[in-house]
PLY file of the C-alpha trace (Angstrom):
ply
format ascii 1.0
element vertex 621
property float x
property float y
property float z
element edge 620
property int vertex1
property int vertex2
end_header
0.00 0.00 0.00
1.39 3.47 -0.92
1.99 5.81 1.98
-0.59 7.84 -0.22
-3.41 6.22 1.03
-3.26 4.99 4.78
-5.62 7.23 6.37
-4.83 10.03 8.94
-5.37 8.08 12.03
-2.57 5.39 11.07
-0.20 8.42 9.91
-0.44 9.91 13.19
-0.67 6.82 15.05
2.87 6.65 13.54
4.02 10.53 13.93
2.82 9.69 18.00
6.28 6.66 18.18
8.73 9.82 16.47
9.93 13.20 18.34
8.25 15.88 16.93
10.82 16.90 15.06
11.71 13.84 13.21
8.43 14.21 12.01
8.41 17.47 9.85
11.82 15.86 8.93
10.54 12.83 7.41
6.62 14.26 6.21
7.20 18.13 5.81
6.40 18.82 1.97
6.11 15.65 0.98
2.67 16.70 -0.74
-0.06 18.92 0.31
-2.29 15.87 2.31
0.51 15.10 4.46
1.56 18.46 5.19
-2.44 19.26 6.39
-1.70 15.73 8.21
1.07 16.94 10.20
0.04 20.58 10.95
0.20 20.63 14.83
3.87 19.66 14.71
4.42 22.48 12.17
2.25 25.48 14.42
3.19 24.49 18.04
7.12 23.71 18.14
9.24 23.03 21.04
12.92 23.83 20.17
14.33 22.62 23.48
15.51 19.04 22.97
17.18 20.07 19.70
20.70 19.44 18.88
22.60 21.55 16.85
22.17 20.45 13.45
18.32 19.44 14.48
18.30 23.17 15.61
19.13 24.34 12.22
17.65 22.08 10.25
13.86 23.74 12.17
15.37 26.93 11.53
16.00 26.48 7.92
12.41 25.06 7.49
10.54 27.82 9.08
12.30 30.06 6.77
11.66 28.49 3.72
8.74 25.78 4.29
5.94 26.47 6.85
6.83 30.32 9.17
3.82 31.33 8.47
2.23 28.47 9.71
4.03 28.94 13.07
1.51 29.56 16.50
4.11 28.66 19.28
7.71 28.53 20.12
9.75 27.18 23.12
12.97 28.11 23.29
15.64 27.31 26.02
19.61 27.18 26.45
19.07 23.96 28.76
21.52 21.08 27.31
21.82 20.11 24.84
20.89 23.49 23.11
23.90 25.79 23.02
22.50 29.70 23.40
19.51 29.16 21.67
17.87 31.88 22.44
20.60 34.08 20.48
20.90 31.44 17.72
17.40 31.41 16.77
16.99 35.25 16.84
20.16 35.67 14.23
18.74 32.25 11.62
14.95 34.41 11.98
15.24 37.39 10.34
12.75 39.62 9.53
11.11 37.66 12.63
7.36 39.41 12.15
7.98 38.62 7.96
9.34 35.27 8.85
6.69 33.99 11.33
3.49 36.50 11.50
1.08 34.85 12.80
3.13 33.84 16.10
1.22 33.98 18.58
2.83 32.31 21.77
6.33 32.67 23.23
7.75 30.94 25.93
12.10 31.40 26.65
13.86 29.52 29.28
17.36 29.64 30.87
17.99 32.91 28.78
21.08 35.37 29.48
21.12 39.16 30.19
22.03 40.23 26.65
19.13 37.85 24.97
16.20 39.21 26.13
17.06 42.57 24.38
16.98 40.60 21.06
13.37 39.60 22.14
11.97 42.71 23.67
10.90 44.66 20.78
8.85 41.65 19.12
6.31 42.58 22.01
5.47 45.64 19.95
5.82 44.62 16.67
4.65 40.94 16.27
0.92 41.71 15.83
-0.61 38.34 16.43
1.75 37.72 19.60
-0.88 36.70 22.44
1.15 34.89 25.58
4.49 35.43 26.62
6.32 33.51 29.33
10.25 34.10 30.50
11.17 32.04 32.97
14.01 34.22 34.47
16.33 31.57 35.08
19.68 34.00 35.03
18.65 36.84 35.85
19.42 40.65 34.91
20.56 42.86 37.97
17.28 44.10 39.94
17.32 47.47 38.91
17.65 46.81 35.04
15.31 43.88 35.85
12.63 46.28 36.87
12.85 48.61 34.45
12.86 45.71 31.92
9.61 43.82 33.53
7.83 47.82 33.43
8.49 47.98 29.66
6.99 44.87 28.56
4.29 45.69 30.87
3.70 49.06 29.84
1.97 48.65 26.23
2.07 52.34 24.85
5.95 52.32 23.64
7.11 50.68 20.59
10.63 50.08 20.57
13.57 51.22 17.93
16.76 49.59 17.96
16.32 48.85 21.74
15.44 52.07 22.93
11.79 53.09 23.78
10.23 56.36 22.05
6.99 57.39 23.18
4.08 56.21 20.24
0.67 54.61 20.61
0.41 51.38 18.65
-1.92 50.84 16.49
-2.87 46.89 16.87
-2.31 45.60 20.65
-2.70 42.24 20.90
-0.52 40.70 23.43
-3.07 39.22 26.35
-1.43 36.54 28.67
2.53 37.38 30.07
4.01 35.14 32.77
7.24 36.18 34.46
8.58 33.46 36.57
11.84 33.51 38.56
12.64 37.31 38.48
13.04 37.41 42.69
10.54 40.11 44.00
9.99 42.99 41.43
9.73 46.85 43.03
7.35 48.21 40.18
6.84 51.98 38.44
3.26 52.81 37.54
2.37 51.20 34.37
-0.72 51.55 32.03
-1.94 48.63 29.88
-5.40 47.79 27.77
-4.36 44.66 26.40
-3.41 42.15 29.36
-5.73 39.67 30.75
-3.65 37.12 32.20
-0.76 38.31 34.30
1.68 35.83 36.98
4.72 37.75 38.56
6.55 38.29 41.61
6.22 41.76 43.67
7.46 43.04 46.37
4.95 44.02 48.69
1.30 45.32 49.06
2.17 48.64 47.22
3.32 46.76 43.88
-0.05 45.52 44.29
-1.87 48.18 43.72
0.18 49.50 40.71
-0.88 46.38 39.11
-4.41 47.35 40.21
-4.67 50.66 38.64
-2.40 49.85 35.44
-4.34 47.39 33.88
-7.78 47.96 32.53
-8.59 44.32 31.24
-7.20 42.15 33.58
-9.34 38.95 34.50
-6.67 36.92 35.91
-4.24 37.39 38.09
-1.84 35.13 40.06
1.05 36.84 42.54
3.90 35.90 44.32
4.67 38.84 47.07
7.63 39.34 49.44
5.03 40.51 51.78
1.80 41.37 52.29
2.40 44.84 53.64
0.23 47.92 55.25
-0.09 49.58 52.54
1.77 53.37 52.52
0.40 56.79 52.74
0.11 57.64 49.96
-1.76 54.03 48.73
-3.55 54.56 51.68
-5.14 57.88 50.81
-6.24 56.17 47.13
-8.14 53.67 48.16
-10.92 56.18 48.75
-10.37 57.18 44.79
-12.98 54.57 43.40
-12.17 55.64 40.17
-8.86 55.90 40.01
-8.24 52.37 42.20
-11.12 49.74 41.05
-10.08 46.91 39.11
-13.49 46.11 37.81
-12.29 43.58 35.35
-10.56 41.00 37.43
-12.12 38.01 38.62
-9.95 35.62 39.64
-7.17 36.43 41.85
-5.13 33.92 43.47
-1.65 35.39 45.68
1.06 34.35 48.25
2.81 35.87 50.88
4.12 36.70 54.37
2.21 38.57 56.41
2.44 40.14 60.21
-1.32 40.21 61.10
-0.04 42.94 64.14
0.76 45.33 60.97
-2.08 44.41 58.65
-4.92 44.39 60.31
-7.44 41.90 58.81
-9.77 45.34 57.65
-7.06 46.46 55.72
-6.72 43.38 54.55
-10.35 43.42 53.69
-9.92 46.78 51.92
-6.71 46.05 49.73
-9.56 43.19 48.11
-12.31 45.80 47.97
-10.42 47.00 44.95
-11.72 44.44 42.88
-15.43 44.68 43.63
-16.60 42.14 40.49
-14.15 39.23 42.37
-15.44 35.74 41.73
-12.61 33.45 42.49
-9.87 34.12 45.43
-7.10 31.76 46.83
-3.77 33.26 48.81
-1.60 31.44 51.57
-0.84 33.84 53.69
2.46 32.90 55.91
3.52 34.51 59.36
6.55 34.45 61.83
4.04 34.33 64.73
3.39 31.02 66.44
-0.80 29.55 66.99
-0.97 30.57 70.12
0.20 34.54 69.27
-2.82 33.81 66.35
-5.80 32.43 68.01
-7.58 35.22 68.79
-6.42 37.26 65.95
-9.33 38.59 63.45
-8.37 36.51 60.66
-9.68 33.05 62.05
-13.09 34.47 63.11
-15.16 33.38 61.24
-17.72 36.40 61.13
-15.34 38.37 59.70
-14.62 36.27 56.82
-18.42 35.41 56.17
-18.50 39.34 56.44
-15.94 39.90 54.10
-17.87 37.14 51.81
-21.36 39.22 52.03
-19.80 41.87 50.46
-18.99 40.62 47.38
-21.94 40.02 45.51
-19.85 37.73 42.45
-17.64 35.92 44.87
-18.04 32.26 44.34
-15.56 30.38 45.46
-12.99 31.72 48.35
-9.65 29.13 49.83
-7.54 30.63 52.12
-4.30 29.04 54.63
-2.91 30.04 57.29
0.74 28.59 57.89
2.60 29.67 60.67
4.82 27.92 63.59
3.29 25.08 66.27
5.40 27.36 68.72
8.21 29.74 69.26
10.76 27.68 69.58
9.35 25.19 66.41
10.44 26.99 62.94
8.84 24.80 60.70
5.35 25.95 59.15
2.38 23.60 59.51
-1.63 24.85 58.53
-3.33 26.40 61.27
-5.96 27.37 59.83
-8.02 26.97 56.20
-10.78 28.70 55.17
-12.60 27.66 52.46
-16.11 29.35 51.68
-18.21 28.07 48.36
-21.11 30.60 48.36
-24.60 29.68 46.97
-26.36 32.45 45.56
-29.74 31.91 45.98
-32.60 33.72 47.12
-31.72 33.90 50.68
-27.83 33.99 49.92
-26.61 31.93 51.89
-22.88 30.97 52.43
-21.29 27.90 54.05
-17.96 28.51 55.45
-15.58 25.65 56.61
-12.74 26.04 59.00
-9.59 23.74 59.54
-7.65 23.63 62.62
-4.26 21.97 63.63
-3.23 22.18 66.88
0.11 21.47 68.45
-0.64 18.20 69.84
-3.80 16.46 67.22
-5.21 14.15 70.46
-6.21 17.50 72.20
-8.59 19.55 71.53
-8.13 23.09 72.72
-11.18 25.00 74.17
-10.22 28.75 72.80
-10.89 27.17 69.15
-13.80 24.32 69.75
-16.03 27.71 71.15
-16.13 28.49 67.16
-17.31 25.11 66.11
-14.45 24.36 63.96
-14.31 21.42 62.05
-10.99 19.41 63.97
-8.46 17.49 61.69
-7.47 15.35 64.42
-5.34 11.73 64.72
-5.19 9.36 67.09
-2.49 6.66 67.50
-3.42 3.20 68.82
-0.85 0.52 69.31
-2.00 -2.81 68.18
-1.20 -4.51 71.67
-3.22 -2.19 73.90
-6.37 -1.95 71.03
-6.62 -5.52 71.98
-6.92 -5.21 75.35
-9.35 -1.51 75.65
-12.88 -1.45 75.95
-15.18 -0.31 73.69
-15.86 2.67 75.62
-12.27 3.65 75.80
-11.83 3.18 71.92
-14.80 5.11 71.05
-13.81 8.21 73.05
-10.49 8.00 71.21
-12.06 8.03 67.80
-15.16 9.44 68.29
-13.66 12.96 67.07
-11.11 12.18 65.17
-10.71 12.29 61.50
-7.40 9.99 61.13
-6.26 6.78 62.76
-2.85 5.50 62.93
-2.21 1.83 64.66
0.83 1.34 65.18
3.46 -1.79 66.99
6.67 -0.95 68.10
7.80 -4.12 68.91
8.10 -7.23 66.23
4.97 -9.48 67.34
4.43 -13.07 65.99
2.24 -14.45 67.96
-0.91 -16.33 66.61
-2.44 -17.07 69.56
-2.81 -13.58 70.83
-4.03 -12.01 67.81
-6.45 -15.31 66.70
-9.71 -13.70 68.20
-11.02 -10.51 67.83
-12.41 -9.22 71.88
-16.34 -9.00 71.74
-15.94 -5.98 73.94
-14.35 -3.97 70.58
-17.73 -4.66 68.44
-20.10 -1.88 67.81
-23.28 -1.38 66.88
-23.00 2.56 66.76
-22.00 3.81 63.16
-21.47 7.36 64.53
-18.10 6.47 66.35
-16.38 6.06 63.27
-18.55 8.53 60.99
-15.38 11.11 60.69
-12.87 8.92 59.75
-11.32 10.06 56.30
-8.07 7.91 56.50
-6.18 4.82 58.03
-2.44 3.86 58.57
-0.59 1.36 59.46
2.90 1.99 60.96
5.24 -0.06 62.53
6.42 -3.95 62.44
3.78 -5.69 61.39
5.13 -9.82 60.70
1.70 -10.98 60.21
-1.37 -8.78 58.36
-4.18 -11.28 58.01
-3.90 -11.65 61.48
-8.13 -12.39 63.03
-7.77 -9.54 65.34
-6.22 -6.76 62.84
-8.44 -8.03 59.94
-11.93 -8.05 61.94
-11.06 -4.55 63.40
-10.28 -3.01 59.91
-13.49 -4.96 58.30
-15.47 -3.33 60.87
-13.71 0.26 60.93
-14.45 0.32 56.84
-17.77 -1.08 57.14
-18.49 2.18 59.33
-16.80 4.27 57.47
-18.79 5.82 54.65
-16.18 8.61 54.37
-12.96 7.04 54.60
-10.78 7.46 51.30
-7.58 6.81 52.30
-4.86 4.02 53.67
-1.32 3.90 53.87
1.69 1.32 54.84
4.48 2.75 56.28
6.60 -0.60 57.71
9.50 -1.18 58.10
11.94 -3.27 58.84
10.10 -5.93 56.57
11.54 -7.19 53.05
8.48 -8.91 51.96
5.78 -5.65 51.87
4.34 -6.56 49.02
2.90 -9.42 50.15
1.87 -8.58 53.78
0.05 -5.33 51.92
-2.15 -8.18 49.42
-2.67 -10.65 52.21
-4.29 -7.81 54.10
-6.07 -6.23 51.38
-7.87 -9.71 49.91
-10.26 -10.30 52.93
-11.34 -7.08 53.05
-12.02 -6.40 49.03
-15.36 -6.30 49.11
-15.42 -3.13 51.24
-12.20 -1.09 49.21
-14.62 0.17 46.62
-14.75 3.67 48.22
-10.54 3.74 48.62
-8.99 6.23 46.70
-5.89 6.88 47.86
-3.34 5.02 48.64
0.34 5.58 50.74
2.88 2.89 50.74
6.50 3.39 51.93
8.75 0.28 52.83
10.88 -1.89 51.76
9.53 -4.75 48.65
8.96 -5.02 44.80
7.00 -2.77 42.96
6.39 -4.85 40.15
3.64 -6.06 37.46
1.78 -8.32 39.64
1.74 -6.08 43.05
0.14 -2.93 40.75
-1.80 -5.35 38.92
-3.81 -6.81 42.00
-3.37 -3.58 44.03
-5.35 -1.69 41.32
-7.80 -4.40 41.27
-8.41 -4.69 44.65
-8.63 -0.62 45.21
-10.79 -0.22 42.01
-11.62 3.27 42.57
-7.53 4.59 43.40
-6.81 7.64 41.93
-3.48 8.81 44.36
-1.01 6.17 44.46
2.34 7.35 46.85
4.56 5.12 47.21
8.30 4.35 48.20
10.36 3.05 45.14
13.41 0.85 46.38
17.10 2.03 44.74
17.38 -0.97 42.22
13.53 -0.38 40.38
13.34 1.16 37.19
11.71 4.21 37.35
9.77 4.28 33.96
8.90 0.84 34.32
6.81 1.74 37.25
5.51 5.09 35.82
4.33 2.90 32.60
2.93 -0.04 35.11
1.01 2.66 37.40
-0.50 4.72 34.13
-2.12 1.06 32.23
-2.91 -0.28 35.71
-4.27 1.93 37.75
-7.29 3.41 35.06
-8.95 5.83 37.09
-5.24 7.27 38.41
-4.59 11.62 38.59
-1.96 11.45 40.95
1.16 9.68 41.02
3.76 10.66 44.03
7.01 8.32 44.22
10.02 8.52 46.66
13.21 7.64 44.56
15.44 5.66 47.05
19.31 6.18 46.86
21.42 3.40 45.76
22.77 2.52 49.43
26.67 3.22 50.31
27.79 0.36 51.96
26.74 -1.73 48.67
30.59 -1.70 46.72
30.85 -3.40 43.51
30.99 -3.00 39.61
26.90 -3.91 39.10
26.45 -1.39 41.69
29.09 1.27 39.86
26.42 0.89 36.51
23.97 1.47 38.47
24.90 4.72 40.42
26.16 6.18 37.26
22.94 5.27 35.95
20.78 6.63 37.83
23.04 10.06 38.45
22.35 10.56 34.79
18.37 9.51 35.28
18.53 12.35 38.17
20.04 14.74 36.06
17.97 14.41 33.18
14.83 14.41 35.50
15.89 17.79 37.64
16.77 19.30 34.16
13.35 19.05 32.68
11.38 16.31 34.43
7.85 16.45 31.61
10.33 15.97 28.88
12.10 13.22 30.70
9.03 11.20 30.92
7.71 12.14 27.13
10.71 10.14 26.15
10.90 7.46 28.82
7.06 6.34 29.27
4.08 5.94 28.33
3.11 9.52 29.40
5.00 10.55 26.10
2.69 8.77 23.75
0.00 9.26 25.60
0.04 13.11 26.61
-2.28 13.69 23.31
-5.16 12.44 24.94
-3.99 12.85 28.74
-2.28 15.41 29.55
-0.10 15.47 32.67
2.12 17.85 34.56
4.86 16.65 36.47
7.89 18.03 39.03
10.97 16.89 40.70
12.20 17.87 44.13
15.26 16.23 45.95
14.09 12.47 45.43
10.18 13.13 45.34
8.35 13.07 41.99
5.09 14.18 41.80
2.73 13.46 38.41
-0.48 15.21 37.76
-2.74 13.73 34.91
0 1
1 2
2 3
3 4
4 5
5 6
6 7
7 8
8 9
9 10
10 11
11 12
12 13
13 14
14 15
15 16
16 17
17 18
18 19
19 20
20 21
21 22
22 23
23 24
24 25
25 26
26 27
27 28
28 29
29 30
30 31
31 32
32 33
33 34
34 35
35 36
36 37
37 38
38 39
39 40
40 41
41 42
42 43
43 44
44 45
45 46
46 47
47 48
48 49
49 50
50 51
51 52
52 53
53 54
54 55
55 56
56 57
57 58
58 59
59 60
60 61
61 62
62 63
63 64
64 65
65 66
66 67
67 68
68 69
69 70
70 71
71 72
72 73
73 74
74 75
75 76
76 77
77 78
78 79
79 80
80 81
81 82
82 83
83 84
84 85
85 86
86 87
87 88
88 89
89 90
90 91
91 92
92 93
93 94
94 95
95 96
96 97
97 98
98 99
99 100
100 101
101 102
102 103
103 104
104 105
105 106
106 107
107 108
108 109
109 110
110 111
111 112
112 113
113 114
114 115
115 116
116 117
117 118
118 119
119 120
120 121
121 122
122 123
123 124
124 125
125 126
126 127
127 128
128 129
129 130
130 131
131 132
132 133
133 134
134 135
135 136
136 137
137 138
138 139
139 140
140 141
141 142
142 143
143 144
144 145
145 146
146 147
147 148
148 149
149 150
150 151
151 152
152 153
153 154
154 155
155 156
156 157
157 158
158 159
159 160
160 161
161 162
162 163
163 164
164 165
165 166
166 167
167 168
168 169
169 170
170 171
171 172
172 173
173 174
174 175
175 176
176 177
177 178
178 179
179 180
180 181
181 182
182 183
183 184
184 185
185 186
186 187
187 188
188 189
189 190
190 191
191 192
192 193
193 194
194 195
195 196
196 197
197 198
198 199
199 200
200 201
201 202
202 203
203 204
204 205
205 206
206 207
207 208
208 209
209 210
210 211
211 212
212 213
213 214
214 215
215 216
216 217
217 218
218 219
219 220
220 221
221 222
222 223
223 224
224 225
225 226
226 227
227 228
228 229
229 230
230 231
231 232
232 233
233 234
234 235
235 236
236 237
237 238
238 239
239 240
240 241
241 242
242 243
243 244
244 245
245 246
246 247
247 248
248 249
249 250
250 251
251 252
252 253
253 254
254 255
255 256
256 257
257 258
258 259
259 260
260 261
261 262
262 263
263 264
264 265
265 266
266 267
267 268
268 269
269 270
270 271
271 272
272 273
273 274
274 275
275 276
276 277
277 278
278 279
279 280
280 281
281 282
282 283
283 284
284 285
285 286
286 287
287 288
288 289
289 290
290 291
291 292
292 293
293 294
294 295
295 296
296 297
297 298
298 299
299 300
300 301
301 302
302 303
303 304
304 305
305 306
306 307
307 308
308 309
309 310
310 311
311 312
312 313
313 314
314 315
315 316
316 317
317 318
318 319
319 320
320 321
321 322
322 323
323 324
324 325
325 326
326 327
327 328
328 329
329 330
330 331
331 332
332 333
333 334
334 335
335 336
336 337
337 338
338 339
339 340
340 341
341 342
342 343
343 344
344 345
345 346
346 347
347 348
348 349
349 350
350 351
351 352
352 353
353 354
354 355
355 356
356 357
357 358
358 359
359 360
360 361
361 362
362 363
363 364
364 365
365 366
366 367
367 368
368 369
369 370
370 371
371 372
372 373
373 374
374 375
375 376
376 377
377 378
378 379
379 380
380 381
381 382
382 383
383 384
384 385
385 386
386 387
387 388
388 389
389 390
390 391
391 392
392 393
393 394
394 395
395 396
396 397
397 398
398 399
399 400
400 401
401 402
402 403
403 404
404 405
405 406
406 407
407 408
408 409
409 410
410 411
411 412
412 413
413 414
414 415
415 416
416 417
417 418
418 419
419 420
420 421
421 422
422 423
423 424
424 425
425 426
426 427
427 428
428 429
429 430
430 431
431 432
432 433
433 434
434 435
435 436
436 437
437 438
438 439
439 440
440 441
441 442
442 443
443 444
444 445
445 446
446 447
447 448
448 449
449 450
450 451
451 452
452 453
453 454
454 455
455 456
456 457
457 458
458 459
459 460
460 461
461 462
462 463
463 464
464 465
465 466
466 467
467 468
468 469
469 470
470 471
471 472
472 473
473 474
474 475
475 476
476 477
477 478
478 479
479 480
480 481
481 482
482 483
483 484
484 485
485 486
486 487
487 488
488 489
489 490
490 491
491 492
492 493
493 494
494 495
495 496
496 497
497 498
498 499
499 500
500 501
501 502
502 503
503 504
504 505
505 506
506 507
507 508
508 509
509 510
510 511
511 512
512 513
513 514
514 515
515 516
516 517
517 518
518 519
519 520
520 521
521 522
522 523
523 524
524 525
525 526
526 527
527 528
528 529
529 530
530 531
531 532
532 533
533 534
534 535
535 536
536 537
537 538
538 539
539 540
540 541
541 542
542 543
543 544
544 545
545 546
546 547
547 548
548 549
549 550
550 551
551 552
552 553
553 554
554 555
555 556
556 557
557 558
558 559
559 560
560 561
561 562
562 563
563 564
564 565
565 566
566 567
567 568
568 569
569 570
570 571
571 572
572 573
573 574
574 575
575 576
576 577
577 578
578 579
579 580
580 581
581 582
582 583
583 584
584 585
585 586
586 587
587 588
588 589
589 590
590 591
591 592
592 593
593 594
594 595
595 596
596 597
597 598
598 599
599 600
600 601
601 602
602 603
603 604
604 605
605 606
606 607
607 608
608 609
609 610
610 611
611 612
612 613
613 614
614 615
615 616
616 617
617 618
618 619
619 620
């Protein structure tokens, strides 16, 4: 059969096995059909991967084959690309003759002297939509500034790289994303065009130049060195409806660190008045202070925030965190509080407001906070030993509260006899005492998982249980996991149906037959986290987890480190192995799995987002 005539499906079913570029190298201008065929390779291309000849090669086709046809470029000086940001801009020239209908930009890892080069395309490429520059080395903070304020500012066009004043005639450019500058000290700018903005700011002031500088923005999503009182003269403005409303936004997501002491939560409340037509807020607002400095500050009561709610009359959706300190002498940040408010406007407008609490120690409850009628997140810990041996009465005023339950044994315990019957003391007729639980864990030594005792108290925990969603195995100490996590999952499948997450960190294979049953036993798993052990493949389990698992959005794995006491040549492979894995993966961790798994010949139809930190990966699909 000629190529001629296999239909499109089977010619892109092929193009889906190549890298987009070896695509338009092997099908570009073949014939008219085929170039039609391939056109989303042609518009959307992502330069980053290239080599050096590849890089040309593009080049030379967009100047002579299919520019025109161009809607999106990535460029990047990431390996193995050598400056390609300056490369490109010296092989496309006349850029808005070459490629005039460009309408998204995105440049990576650039240098100082190459976003110059780019800079006046804002002005003069007339179909130019989105920009993103992620500001990876950065310019020095004062020319950074007054760099970020001219592509901001949409009433200069540029000559030879320096700005005269002159209205343009087309303006076109609607979504910019700046990521990666540090915190930007901004000059009053004016723009019509801009209805997407991200950036970083310093503090509450920058704030409100982005307020009164842009008449069309709808979204906007800030990064801010702190959330500041705002100064005098900011102050005085606020009172200037006219000159300060940002009617257009309505979405506006932000976060920052805050000292509640300085901002009071109604200044707060009037830095947000500014944008009377708000439908959509989110910020995560961090402090220095500790919980107990914050519990009786205004901005966990809750009538202020359903106050603050009342008064905006669009506002549909509001999420807000607290993070600050357990205490003074405990510097890491933990949620104190969470607001989240989903308003209902009907005829009696009525809003439903949810708060989250963490205390210092979860088995408490402390009485400053339960006078609001706050929701607790709260977990208890029982040891496996003395469950067996509590009354019912005890255990339910354990768990009668609490939203999370850990059991636990410290000690290895193999003994059949003690754990053969299950106490008739522990059964219970009440479904209430275990109405709250979202989530159970196991931690500890556990030899033996299908013990009577630890199976009957599970069955009847999930039976009463209509909200949990959650398990987790964290055991150590055992080489065999996989197996002690099956044998205690098959007795209970006919009550995992409502599972959908899952946590497992230990020691044992990850392999086709563990995700294979695991997925079939937990039919309705969409978060898998789990521990991988230093000698698994990595895309092998990515690939097994993505055909397995069919209802899966979340993917979290914890890439162990090849172990130093382990000396020899096998092992030698397989540390510089997996050095180079790392390395690829912190480099650019999507691309890494395009070209390693499934996820690359799949991203058509499901598209994922993924990211690397340390030795935690994290996929979103």
């Amino acid at each position: 059969m000629w190529l001629e005539q296999l239909p499109d499906e089977i010619i892109l079913t092929i193009c889906s096995y190549l890298t987009p570029f070896h695509v338009i190298e092997v099908f570009n201008n073949l014939n008219a059909r085929l170039n039609c065929t391939i056109s989303q390779y042609r518009q959307n291309l992502d330069l980053r991967c290239l080599n050096l000849r590849q890089f040309y090669f593009i080049c030379e086709m967009i100047r002579s084959s299919f520019g025109e046809n161009v809607h999106s470029i990535i460029l990047s000086n990431a390996a193995p690309a050598v400056r390609q940001l300056i490369l490109f801009r010296k092989q496309i020239e006349s850029f808005t003759s070459i490629l005039p209908n460009l309408e998204q930009l995105t440049l990576i890892d650039h240098y100082d002297d190459e976003l110059d080069l780019y800079l006046p395309l804002v002005s003069i490429l007339r179909n130019l939509k989105k920009l993103i520059i992620n500001f990876i080395k950065t310019k020095n903070e004062t020319i950074l500034c007054s760099f970020v304020t001219q592509m901001l500012t949409d009433n200069f066009i540029y000559f030879d790289h320096i700005p005269k004043r002159r209205r343009r005639d087309i303006l076109t450019l609607e979504k910019l994303s700046f990521i990666g500058t540090g915190y930007l000290k901004l000059t009053p700018i004016y723009n019509e065009t801009i209805t997407h903005l991200t950036i970083e700011i310093e503090n509450t002031d920058d704030l409100i130049v982005i307020f009164t500088g842009f008449d069309s923005l709808q979204y906007l999503n800030a990064n801010l060195k702190q959330l500041t009182a705002l100064t005098s003269n900011h102050y005085n403005s606020l009172y200037n409806q006219r000159q300060i409303q940002c009617s257009s936004l309505i979405k506006f997501c932000f976060q920052a660190r805050w000292q509640p002491e300085i901002l009071s939560f109604n200044q707060f409340k009037s830095i947000l008045n500014m944008v009377p037509n708000l439908q959509n807020f989110s910020c995560t607002l961090k402090s220095a202070t500790n919980q107990k400095e914050l519990v009786n500050s205004d901005y966990i009561n809750k009538d202020k925030w359903q106050n603050l709610c009342a008064e905006f009359h669009d506002l549909s959706n509001l999420d807000c965190s607290i993070k600050c300190s357990l205490s003074s002498t405990n510097t890491s940040e933990t949620n104190f509080v969470r607001i989240i408010a989903t308003m209902s406007r009907t005829s009696d407008r009525s809003i439903n407001i949810r708060l989250y609490y963490h205390n210092e120690n979860n088995n408490t409850m402390k009485h400053d906070v339960s006078i609001l009628r706050w929701k607790y997140q709260s977990t208890v810990e029982l040891d496996i030993q003395e469950l067996r041996n509590m009354t019912g009465r005890q255990l339910a005023d354990k768990i009668i509260h609490s939203q999370e339950i850990t059991l636990y044994s410290e000690f290895l315990v193999d003994d059949s006899k003690l754990f053969s019957t299950f106490p008739e003391s522990l059964c219970f007729r009440d479904h209430i005492i275990f109405s709250r639980i979202q989530s159970l864990d196991l931690l500890g030594e556990f030899s033996n998982m299908n013990n009577i005792f630890l199976i009957t108290f599970v069955e009847q925990l999930i039976h009463r249980c209509p909200n949990l969603q959650s398990i987790g195995f964290f055991l150590y100490w055992i080489e065999n996991m996989t197996d002690l996590v099956l044998d205690f999952l098959r007795p209970l499948k006919d009550d995992l149906r409502q599972i959908q997450r899952c946590y497992l960190y230990t020691e044992g294979d990850i392999d086709e037959k563990f995700i294979s049953e695991l997925s079939h036993l937990l039919p309705s798993l969409n978060l898998l986290s789990v521990k991988v052990d230093w000698y698994c493949i990595t895309s092998n389990i990515v690939d097994l987890c993505i055909v397995n698992i069919k209802n899966l959005i979340h993917l979290e794995m914890v890439l162990e480190d090849i172990p130093d006491y382990l000396d020899d040549d096998y092992v030698d492979r397989m540390k510089m192995e997996k050095e180079i894995e790392s390395l690829a993966m912190t480099r650019d961790i999507q691309e890494w799995l395009k070209q390693n798994t499934l996820l690359g010949k799949l991203s058509s139809k499901r598209l994922f987002r993924a990211e690397k930190s340390g030795n935690d990966l994290k996929i979103w699909l």
